[in-house]
N, C-alpha and C positions, 0 to 999 in steps of 0.2 A: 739616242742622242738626237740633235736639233741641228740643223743648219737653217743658215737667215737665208733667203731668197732674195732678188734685187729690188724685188717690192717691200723691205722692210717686213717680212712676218718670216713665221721661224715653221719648216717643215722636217717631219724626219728625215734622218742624215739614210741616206742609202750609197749602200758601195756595189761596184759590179766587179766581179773577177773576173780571173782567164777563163773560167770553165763557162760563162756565161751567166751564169746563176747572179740572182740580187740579196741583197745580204741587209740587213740594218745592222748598227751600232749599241750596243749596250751596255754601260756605263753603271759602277754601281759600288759600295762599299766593300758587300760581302763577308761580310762577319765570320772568323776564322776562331780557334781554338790561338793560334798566333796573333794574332788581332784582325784591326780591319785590312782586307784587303782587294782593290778592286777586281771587278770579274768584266769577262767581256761575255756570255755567253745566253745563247738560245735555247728556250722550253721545248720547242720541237725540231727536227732536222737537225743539219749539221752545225758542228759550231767551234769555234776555234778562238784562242785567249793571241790578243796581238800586243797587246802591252799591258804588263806589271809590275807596280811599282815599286822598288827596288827599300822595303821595308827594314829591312836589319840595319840600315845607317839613317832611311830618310821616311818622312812621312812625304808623300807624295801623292795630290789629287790631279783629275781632269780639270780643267776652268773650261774649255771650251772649243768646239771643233773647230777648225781652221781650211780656209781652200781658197784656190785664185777661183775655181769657179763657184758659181751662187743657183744657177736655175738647172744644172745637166745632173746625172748622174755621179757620182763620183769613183775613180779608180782605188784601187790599193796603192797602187803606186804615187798617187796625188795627194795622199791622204797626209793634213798635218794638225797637231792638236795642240791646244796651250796647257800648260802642267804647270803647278805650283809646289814649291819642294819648300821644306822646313826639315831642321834635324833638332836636336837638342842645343846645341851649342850655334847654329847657322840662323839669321833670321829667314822670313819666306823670300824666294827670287823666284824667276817666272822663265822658262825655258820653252822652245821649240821642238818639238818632237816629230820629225820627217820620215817618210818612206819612202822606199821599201830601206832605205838602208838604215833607218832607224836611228838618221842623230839626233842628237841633243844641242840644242844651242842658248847658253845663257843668253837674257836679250833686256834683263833688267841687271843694277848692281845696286840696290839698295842698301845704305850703311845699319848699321844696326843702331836701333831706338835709342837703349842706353847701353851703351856699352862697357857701362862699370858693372853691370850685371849679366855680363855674356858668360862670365866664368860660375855665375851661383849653381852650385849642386839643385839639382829638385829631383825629386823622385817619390811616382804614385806607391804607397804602404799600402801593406792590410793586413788586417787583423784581428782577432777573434773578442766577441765579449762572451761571460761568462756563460750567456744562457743557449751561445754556439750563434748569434747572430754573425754575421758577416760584416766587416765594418772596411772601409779604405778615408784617407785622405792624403791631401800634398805635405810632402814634406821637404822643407826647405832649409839649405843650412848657409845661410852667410855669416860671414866672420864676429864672431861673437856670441849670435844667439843662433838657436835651431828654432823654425816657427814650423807650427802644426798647424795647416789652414786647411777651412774646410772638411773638418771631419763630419763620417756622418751617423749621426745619431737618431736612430727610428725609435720610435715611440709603437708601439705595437698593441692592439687590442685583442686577444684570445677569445673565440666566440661571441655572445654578447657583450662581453667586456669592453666599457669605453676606454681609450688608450691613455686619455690623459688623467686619468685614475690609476693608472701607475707612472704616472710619468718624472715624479721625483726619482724612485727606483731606478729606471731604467735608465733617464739621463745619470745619475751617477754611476751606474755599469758601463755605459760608454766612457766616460769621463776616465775612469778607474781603465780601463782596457790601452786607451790613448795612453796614458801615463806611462801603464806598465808596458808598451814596445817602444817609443821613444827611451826609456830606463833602459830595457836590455838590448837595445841596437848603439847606447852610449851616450847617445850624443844630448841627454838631457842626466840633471843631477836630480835626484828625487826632491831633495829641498829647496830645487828653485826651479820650479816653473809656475809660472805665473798663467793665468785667464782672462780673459778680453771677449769681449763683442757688440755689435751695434745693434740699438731695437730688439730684436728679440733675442741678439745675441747674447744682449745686458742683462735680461732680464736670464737667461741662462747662467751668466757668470755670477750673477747673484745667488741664483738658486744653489750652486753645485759652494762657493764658499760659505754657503749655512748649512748644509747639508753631506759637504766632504771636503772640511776644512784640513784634512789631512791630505789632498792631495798636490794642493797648493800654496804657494807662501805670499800672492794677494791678486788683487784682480782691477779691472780695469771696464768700465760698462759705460756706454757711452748710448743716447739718448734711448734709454728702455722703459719698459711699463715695470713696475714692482708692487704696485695694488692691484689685484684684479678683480676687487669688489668696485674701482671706480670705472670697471667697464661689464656692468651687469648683464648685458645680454650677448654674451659671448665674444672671443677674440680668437685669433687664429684659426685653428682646427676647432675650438670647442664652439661646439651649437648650442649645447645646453644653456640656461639662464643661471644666476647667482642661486636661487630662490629653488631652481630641480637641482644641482650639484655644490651644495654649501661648500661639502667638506674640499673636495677639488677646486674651488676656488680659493679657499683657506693654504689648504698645502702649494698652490700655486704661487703663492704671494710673496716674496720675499721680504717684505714688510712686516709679513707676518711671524718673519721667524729673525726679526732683529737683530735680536737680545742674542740668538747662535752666531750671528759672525764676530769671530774674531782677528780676523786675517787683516791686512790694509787694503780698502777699497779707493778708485779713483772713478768718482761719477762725473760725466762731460755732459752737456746737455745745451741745445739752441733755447737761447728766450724767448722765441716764437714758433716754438713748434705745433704746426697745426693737424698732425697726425692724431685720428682722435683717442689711439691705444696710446697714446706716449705724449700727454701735454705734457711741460716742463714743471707740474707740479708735482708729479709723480715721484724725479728728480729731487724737487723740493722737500715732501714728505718724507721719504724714504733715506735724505739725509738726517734730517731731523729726528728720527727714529735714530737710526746707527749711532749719532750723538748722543742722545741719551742714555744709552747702552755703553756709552766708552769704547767705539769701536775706532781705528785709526782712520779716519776717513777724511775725504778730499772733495769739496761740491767747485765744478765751474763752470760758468755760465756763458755763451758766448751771446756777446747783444744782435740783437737785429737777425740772426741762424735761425731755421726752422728744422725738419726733421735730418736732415744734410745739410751739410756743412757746403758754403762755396764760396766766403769771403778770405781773400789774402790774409787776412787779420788771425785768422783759423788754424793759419799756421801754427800757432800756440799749441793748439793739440799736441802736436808734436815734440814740443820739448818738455808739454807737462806729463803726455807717456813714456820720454826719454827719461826722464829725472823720476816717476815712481819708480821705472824698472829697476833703474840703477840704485835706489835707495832699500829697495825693499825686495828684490829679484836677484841682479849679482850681488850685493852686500851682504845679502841675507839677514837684514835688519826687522823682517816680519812677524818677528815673535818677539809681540808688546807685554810688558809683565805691569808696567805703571800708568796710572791714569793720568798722571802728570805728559808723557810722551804720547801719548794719545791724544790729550788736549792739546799741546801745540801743532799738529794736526788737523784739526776739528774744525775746518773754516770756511767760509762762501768766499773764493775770489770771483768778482763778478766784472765781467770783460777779461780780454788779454790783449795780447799784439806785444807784449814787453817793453811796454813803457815804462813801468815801476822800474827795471834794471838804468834805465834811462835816466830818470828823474833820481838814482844811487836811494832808491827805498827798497827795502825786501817785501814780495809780496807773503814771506813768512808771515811777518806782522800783523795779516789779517785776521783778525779774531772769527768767531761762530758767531757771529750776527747775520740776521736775516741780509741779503742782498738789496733789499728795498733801501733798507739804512744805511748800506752800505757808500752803493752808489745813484746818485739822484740826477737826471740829465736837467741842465740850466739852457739856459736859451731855445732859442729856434732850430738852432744846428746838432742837435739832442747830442753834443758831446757829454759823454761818462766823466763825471770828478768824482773822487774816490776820495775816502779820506780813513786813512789806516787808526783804525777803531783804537790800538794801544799808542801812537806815537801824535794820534790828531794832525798829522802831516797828510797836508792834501796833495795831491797827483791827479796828472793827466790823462784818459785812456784817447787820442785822436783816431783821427780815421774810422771813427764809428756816425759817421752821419748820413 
């Protein structure tokens, strides 16, 4: 460890004992079969643990050495350190930690962030996929739904073998693994759990409902790539070009495998996304596919967003992923038999902010018309008028300038 000196620069921390001897401070995580735990201790000579942190209730670090003096030696007896404590339920507070009698003293009381979520259950899972990989994610359970975030799925390559040459495979043995311990720990029903993710998340939840539409009852992708012939010279992990890995870009594509989904999809997407793996026509495309296929799907657009979302307006997100869930998640409304409810369905809403509830219009009433025709900005102040393709009533989208 470091102590400042009075000239502003940071030398090591030395202590001197009773026995005469000089000692340094060493400070560190210490990775245990138990977890992390700090150590205090020395490679050569003597060495002695003077404080650890008290792990079965709190996680607890060093922040930083503390002392009235700055240029001497320091004693054992003088010695004070700053400690940051978090529990599960506690947010972080900042304590004094003295010697030789070793108190403790809160000396912060910071309120907690939000505190409608001090009581949410979380707890790290793990768990096995079929081929004996080792898998963990968070699992979270607040009142209503159980979210699985974060899981993690390796993609794996054996020998020469390029990984995302099985990567259909492998992502649905994760997929498949998740399901089955959320199922048998309870807290999820087999016919409703639902798939979500952003950018390549999307492009995940796309791949896994054309490819193990039995795992879920619909999904939710929000600004992802789903051609990857329109990014020919590799994306992510893949170095290969279109032209050396045809087939891998083919089975990548969830564009390409349209006509397999039949779950309900909800696609979000910024109208200015300038991410080159995830322009907004990909969105565009990849709707248009699903339509034609008769799949229950959902395109919207937000104006003026790029590949993140940060306009207030954006909010919309959020009740238009409240209202799939609810529709198509708890309902259990997911299994479309008629092309008729598919096609009411089938639509570009292009903007939000919920002004359509405002102006007493349903933004149901949008039809599967291109967005262009949809909404067209007038004037200078590029306000959105919208004009619902089956009733010709015009509406307002403001706040988009």
């Amino acid at each position: 460890m470091f102590r400042r000196t009075a000239m502003g620069t940071y030398v090591i921390a030395k202590i001197k004992k009773e026995d005469g001897n000089t000692y340094v401070l060493l400070n560190g995580m210490g990775a245990t079969p138990e977890g992390n735990v700090p150590y205090l201790d020395l490679n050569t000579g003597s060495k002695e643990r003077i404080w650890e942190s008290d792990r079965e209730k709190y996680y607890e670090t060093v922040v930083a050495l503390m002392s009235d003096k700055t240029d001497e030696e320091l004693s054992l007896d003088q010695l004070k350190i700053l400690t940051s404590k978090e529990s599960k339920t506690e947010n972080t507070q900042y304590y004094l930690q003295t010697w030789p009698e070793k108190n403790q003293v809160k000396i912060t009381n910071f309120p907690h962030p939000y505190p409608q979520l001090a009581s949410l259950y979380k707890e790290m899972i793990r768990y096995q996929r079929k081929d004996g990989v080792q898998l963990t994610a968070n699992l979270y359970l607040p009142p209503g739904f159980a979210i699985l975030s974060g899981p993690t799925i390796p993609i794996i390559g054996e020998g020469d073998e390029e990984a995302n040459d099985r990567y259909v495979e492998q992502l649905v043995a994760s997929a498949e693994a998740a399901v089955e311990e959320v199922v048998k720990r309870g807290v999820a029903h087999p016919d409703k759990i639902a798939v979500g993710g952003h950018s390549y998340g999307a492009f995940m939840t796309a791949i896994l409902l054309a490819h193990a539409p039995h795992l879920f009852c619909c999904g939710i992708a929000r600004s992802g790539a789903y051609n990857r012939t329109l990014t020919p010279f590799g994306f992510q992990n893949e170095d290969r070009t279109l032209w050396e890995a045809t087939s891998t870009y083919v089975e990548m594509s969830p564009f390409m495998s349209a006509n397999k989904i039949k779950k309900p999809i909800l696609l979000i997407h910024g109208e200015q996304d300038n991410n080159s793996g995830t322009l907004t026509m990909q969105s565009d495309r990849f709707f248009n596919a699903l339509k034609g296929h008769g799949a229950l799907s959902h395109l919207v657009i937000l104006p003026f967003e790029s590949h993140g979302y940060s306009a207030r307006e954006s909010m919309h997100v959020l009740w238009e992923t409240n209202r799939w869930l609810q529709n198509y998640c708890v309902n259990g409304t997911s299994k479309v038999d008629s092309v008729a409810e598919a096609d009411s369905e089938n639509k570009t809403l292009s903007a939000s902010g919920g002004s359509a509830a405002r102006e007493g219009l349903n933004p149901e009433g949008l039809s599967s018309l291109p967005r262009s025709l949809l909404c067209k900005p007038k004037g200078k102040n590029k306000v959105y008028r919208c004009t619902c393709a089956r009733t010709g009533a015009p509406y307002r989208l403001p706040g988009m300038a």
